[in-house]
C-alpha positions in Angstrom: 152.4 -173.4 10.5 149.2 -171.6 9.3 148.6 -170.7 5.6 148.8 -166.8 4.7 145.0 -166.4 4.5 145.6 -162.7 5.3 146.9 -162.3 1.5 143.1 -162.9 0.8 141.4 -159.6 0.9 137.9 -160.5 -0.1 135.6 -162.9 0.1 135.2 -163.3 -3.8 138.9 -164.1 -3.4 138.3 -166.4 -0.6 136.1 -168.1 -2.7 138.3 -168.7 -6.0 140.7 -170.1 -3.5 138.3 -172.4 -1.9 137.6 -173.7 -5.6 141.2 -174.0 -6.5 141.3 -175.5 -3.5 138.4 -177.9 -3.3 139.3 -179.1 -7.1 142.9 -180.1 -5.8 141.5 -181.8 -3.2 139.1 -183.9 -5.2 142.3 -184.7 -7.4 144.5 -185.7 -4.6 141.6 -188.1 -3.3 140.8 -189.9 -6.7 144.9 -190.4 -7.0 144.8 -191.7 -3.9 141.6 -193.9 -4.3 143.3 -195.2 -7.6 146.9 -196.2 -6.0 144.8 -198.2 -3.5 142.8 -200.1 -6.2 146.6 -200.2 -8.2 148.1 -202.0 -4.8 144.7 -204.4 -3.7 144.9 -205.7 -7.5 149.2 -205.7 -7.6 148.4 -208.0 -4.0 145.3 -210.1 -5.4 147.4 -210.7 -8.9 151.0 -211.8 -6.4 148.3 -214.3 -4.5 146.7 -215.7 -7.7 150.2 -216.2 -8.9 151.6 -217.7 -6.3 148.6 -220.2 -5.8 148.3 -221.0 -9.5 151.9 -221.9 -9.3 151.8 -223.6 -6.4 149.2 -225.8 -7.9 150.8 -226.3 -11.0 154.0 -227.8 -8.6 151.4 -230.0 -6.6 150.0 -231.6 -10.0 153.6 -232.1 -11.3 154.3 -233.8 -8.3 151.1 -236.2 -8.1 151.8 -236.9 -11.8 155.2 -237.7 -12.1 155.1 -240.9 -9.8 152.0 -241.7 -11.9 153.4 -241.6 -15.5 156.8 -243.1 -14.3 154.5 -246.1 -13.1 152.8 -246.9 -16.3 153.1 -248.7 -18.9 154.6 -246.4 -22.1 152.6 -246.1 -24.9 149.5 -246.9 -23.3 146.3 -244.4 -23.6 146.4 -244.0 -20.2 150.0 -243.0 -20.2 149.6 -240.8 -23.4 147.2 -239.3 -21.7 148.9 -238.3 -18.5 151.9 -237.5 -19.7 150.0 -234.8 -21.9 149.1 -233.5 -18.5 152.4 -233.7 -16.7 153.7 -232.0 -19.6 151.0 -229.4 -19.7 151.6 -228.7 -15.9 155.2 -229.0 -15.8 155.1 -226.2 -18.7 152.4 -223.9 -16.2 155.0 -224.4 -13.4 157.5 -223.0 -15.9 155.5 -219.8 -17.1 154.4 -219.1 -14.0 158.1 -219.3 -12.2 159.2 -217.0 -15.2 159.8 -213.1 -14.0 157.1 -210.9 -15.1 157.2 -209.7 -18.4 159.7 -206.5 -19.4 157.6 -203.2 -18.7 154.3 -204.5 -16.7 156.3 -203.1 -13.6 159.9 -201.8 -13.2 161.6 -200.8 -10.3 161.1 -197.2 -11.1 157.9 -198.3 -11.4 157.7 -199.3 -8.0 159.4 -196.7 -7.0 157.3 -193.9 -8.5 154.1 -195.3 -7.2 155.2 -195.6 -3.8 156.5 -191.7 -4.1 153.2 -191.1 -5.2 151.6 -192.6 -2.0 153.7 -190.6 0.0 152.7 -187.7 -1.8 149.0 -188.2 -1.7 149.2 -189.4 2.2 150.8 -185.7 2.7 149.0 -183.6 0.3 145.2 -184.3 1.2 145.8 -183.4 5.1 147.4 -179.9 4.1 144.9 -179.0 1.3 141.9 -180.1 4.0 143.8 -177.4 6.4 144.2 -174.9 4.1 140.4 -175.0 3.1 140.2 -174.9 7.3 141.5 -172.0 7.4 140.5 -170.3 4.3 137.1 -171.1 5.2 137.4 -169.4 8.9 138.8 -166.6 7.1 136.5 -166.0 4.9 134.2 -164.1 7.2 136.3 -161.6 8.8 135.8 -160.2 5.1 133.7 -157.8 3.9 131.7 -159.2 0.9 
């Protein structure tokens, strides 16, 4: 459906609209630009966590055979038990939810309404300024 580019009379009005237009547009693509970089670090932060945890699990489970094998009280046993203990703690923090308020499901939700928006808005404000533009010289200046 075409935009009422007839309710613009002159070209000084063609113009202003342009602007409005053109600013929106330069809006619309920064919010989108940012929601990407939000979702690529949202991803890369999930995959760090999952790794780190997953390497956390492996050292528990290389250790734990290795403590249980030694001799207590030994250096060597202080020793890796410090580090079973310290990775079996890292497997805990990291298997924890994140923290209240770093993302809730209106969070979530909100963003992804934003997206939507975005993915809708840019196409319509690029047709307007189409059209607006084409307009624009029927006008007497």
């Amino acid at each position: 459906m075409p935009f009422p580019v007839a309710l613009l009379t002159t070209q000084a009005e063609c113009d202003a609209a342009l602007a409005a237009l053109q600013r929106e547009l330069r809006e619309f693509t920064l919010n989108d630009e940012v929601l990407d970089l939000r979702a690529d670090k949202s991803a890369e932060r999930a995959q760090d966590r999952a790794k780190a945890l997953q390497q956390a699990k492996d050292e528990v489970a290389r250790l734990t055979p290795q403590v249980a094998a030694m001799t207590a009280g030994t250096r060597e046993h202080r020793f890796l038990d410090r580090l079973l203990t310290q990775a079996t703690r890292r497997v805990q923090d990291l298997s924890l939810p994140p923290a209240p308020g770093t993302k809730t499901p209106v969070d979530a939700f909100l963003q992804a309404v934003d997206g939507r928006q975005v993915a809708v808005q840019v196409p319509e404000l690029e047709q307007a300024i189409q059209e607006v533009t084409n307009h624009r010289p029927t006008l007497a200046a």
